[in-house]
VEXDRENVEX-812541 format. One line per field, with one value per residue (C-alpha): x, y, z; chain. Coordinates in nm, 4 decimals, decimal comma. Layout:
N
east c(X	...)
north c(Y	...)
up c(Z	...)
chaine c(A	...)
//
This chain:
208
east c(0,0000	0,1508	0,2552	-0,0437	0,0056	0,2924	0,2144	-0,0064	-0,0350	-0,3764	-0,4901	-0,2829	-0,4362	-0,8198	-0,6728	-0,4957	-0,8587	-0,9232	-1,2940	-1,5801	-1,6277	-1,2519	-1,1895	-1,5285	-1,3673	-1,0398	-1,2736	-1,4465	-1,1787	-0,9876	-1,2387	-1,4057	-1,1759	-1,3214	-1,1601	-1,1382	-1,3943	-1,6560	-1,6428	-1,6868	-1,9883	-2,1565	-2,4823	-2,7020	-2,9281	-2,6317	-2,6014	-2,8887	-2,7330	-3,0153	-2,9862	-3,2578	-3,3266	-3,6026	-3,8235	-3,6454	-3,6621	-3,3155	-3,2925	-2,9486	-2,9825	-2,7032	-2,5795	-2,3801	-2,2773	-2,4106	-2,1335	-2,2729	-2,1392	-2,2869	-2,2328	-2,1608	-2,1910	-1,8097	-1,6992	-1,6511	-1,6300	-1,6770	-1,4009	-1,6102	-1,9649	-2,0766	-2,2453	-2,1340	-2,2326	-1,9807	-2,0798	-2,0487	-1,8409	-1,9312	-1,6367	-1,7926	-2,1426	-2,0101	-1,7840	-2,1107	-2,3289	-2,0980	-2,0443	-2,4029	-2,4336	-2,1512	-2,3253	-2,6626	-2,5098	-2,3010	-2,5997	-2,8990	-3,1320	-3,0873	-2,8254	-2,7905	-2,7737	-2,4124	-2,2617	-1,9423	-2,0261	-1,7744	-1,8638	-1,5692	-1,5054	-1,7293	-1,9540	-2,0869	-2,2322	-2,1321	-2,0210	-1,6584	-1,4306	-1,0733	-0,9188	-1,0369	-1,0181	-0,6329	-0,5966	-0,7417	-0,4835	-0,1872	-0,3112	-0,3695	-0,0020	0,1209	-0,0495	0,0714	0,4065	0,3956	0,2143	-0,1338	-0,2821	-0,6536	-0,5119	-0,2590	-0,5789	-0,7204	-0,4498	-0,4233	-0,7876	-0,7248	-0,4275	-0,5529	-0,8683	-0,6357	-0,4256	-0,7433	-0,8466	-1,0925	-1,0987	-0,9681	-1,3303	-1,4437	-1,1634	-1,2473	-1,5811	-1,5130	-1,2596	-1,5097	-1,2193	-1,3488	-1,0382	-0,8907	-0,5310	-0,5878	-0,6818	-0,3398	-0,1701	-0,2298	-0,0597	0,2415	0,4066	0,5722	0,8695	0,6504	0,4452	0,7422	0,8497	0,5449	0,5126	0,8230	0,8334	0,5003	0,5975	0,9351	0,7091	0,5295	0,8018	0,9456	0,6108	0,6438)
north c(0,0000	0,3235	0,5805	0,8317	1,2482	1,3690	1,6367	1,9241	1,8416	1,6959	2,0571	2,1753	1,8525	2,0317	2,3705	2,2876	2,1083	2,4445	2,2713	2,1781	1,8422	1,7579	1,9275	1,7402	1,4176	1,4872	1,5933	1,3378	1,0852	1,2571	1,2916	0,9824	0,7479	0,5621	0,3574	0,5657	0,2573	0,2872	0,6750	0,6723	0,3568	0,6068	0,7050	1,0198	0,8044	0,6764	1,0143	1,1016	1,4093	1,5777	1,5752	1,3056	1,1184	0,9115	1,0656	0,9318	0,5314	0,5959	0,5240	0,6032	0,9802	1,2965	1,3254	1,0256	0,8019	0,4780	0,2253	-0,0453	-0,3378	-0,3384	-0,3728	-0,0256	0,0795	0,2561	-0,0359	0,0660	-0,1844	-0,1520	-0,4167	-0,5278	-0,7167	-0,5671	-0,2353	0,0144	0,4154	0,6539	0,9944	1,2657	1,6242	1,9950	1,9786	1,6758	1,8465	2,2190	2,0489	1,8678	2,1689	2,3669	2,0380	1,9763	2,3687	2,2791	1,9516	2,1455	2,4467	2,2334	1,9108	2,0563	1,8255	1,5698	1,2786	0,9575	0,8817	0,8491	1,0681	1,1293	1,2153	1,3955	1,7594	1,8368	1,5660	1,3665	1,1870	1,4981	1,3582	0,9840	0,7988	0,9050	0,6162	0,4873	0,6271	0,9827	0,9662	0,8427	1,1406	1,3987	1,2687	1,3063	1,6316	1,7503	1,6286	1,8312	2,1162	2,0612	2,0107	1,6367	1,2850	1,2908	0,9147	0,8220	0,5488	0,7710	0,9890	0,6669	0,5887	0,9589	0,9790	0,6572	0,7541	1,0491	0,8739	0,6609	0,9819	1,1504	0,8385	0,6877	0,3047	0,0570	-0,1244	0,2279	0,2910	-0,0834	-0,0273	0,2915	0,1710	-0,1403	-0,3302	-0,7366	-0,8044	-0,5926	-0,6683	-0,4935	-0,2037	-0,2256	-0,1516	0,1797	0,2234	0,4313	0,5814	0,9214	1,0491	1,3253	0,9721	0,8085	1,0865	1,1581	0,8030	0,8221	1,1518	1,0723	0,7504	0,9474	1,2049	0,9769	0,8122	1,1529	1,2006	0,8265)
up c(0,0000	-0,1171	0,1962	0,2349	0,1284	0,3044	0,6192	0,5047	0,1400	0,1661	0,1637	-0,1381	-0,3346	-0,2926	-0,3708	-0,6668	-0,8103	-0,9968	-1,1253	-0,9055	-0,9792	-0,9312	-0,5966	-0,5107	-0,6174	-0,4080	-0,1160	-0,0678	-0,0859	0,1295	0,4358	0,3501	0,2588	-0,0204	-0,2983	-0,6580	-0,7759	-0,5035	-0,5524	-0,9197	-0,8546	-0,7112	-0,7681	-0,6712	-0,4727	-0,2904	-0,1223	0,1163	0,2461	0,4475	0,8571	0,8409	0,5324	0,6611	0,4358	0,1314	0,2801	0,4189	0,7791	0,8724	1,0431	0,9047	0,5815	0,4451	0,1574	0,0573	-0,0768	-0,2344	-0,4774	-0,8185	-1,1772	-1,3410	-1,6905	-1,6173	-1,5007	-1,1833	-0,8909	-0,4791	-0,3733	-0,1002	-0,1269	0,1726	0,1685	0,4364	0,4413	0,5505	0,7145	0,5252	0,6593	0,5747	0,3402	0,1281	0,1550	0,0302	-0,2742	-0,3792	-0,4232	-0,6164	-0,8590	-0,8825	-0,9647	-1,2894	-1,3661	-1,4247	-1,6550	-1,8754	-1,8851	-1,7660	-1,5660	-1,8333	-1,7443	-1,5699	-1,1953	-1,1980	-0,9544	-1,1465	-1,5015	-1,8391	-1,8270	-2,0016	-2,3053	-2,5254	-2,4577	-2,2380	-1,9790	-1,9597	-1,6418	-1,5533	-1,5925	-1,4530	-1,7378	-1,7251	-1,3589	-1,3657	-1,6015	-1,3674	-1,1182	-1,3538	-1,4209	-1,0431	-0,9175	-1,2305	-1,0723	-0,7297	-0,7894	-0,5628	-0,6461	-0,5967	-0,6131	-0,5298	-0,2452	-0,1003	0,0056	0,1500	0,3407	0,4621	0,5670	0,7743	0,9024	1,0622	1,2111	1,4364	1,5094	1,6522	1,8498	1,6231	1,7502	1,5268	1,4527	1,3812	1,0998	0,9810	0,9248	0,7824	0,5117	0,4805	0,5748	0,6664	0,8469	1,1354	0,9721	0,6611	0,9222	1,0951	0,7240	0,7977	1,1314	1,1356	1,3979	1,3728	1,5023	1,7255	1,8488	1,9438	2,1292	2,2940	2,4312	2,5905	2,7328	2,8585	3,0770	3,1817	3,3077	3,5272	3,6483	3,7643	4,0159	4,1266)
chaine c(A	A	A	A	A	A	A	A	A	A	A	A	A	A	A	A	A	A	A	A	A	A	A	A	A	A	A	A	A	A	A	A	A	A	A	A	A	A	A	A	A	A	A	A	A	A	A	A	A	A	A	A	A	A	A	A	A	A	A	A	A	A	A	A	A	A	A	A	A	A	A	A	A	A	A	A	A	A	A	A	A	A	A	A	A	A	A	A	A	A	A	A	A	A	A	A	A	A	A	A	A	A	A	A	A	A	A	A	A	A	A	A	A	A	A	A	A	A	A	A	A	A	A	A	A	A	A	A	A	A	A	A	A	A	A	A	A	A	A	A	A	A	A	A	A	A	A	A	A	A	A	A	A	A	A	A	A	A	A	A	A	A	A	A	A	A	A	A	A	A	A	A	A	A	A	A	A	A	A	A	A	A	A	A	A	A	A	A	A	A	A	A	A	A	A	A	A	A	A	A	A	A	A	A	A	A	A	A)
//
């Protein structure tokens, strides 16, 4: 598994996504952790993003994703056969809204239920593939000046979970990992964690 975005650069990834629906691409990888093919599966009934989607049949409460493995006409795959739905931030929400504004002026309301559609290339409108998408990624570490790869934001996004506490089963379920030790892949420990762990039991031993 490729190391995740070095320190800091996450944020220079969205602001170098100069169009809406790429910096809503990077975005939501990047604070949701989802593979490149469940993102570009997606659908826009996949993303009940009201506080309470009840409503809509959708019983889990604040805005989230659906992940869910299906055939695609991109050919786009969710690795795992299990469905999981993965909370949605502010960031996610915002990046959305100003894509679905694009989508609409360049398509109209015409177009498929594929989240992640060409607006820029023939055939306008048609599900965004691995190929365009690998593209857009050449295109955005050209920009930025460092590699930009769609797993290197997964691995950053859980990375930071565990470094905020998030509980391992938490980050599993999360990454829709089925095994624990896939989870553990992701553990690194920094210099600054190493150090803090034993400053931290020196400390205590000074008081004893």
């Amino acid at each position: 598994i490729p190391a995740g975005l070095p320190a800091g650069q996450g944020g220079r990834a969205r602001a170098c996504g100069r169009r809406p629906r790429g910096r809503f691409l990077v975005i939501l990888l990047d604070d949701s952790g989802l593979r490149i093919g469940e993102a570009l599966g997606l659908r826009r009934s996949d993303m009940p993003l009201l506080p309470d989607s009840r409503s809509l049949g959708c019983t889990t409460l604040g805005a989230h994703v659906h992940v869910r493995h299906r055939a695609n006409p991109n050919g786009a795959l969710a690795k795992s056969p299990h469905p999981r739905t993965v909370p949605a931030s502010d960031a996610v929400l915002g990046s959305y809204a100003d894509y679905q504004h694009e989508r609409a002026e360049t398509l109209g309301q015409e177009g498929n239920d594929m989240v992640f559609v060409n607006l820029y290339h023939e055939p306008l409108g048609a599900p965004m593939g691995y190929r365009a998408a690998k593209r857009f990624f050449d295109r955005l570490a050209g920009q930025c000046g460092f590699p930009v790869r769609p797993h290197m934001m997964r691995h950053s996004a859980a990375t930071n979970w565990v470094r905020a506490g998030v509980d391992l089963d938490v980050v599993q379920a999360l990454l829709g990992h089925a095994s624990l030790t896939s989870t553990t892949v992701y553990l690194h420990a920094r210099d600054q964690d190493k150090r803090a762990a034993v400053e931290s039991v020196a400390a205590g031993r000074a008081y004893r």
